[in-house]
N, C-alpha and C positions, 0 to 999 in steps of 0.2 A: 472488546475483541482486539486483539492483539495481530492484527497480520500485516505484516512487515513490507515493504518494496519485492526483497529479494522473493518470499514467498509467495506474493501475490503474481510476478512476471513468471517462477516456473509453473504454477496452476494454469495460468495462459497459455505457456507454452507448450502443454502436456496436454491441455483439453483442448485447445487448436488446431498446433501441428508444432510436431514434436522438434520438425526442422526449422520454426522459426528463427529468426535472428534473434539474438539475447534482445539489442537494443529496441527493436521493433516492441517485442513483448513489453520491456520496461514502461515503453514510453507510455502503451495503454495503461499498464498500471500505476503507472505517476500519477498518470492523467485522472484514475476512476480515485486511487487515494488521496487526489488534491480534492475531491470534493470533500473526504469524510472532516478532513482534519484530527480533531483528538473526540470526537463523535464517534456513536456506533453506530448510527444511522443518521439519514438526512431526507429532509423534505424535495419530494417529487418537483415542485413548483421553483428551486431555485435551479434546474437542467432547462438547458437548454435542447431543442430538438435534436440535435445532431449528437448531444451529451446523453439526451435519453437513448436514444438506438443501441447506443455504446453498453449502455445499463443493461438495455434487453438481450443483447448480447451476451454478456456478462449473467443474466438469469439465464439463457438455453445453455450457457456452460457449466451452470448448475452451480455458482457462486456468491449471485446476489440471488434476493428473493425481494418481495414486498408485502409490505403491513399495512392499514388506516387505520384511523380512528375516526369516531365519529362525536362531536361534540356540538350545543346549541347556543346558537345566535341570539344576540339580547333580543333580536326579535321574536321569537320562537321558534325560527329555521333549523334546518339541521346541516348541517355542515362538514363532509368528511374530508380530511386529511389522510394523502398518502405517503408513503415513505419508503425509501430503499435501505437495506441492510445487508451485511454479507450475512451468507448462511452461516449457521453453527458448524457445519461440517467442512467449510473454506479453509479454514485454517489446519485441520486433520488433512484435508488433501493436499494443501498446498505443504504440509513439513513432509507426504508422504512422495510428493512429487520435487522435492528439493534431495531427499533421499537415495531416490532414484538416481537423482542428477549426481549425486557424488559416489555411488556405487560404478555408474558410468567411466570413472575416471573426468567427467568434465569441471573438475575441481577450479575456481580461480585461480589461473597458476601466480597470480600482483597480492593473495590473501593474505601470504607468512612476509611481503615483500621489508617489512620495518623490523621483524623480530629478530634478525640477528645484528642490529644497530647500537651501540653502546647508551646506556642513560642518558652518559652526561655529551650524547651528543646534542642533545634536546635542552635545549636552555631553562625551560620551565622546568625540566624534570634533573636538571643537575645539580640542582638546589644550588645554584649563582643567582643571585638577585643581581640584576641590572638597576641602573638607576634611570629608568627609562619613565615618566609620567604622562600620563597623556593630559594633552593640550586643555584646559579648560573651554576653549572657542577657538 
């Protein structure tokens, strides 16, 4: 799954309160996508309590969900593993709630801020090679 910073803070924002502060929103979503990394889900046991709540949170806004499995122990235990995941439909709401947000007019107005900047004001894109190398140590 594919869900982004930007989409994941407006589904926060939108299944919360609509008036949150952007940065507020983000900072949970940093926080929930610092666990996933490049994973689509992650093991229950590596949250911390205060990081679970956050989770179950994130499940009553109807975004994550959870799974186990159950697998046996060489001793013949049984063993289940839990796991958190975003839902299938997280990413449908969070582009349908990003949508909203630009139908709104609350576009980032810093978005287009580089586009009317010349190439070669950008030294890698000017095709000027510097003789710049960096330091062995």
């Amino acid at each position: 799954m594919g869900l982004t910073l930007a989409q994941l803070t407006q589904a926060i924002k939108s299944k919360v309160d609509t008036s949150m502060e952007t940065h507020v929103a983000e900072s949970i979503a940093e926080h929930a996508l610092g666990f996933f990394g490049f994973s689509n889900r992650i093991i229950d046991n590596a949250l911390e309590p205060t990081d679970r709540n956050m989770f179950y949170q994130l499940q009553d806004y109807d975004l994550l969900t959870t799974e186990s499995e159950e697998t046996t122990l060489w001793d013949g235990r049984e063993w289940r593993i839990h796991y958190w995941k975003f839902k299938p439909n997280a990413e449908n709401f969070a582009n349908l709630a990003l949508q909203n947000q630009k139908d709104k007019g609350d576009e980032d107005p810093y978005a287009d801020i580089y586009d009317g900047m010349p190439a070669g004001l950008w030294r890698e894109r000017s095709g000027v090679d510097d003789d710049y190398e960096e330091p062995l140590f």
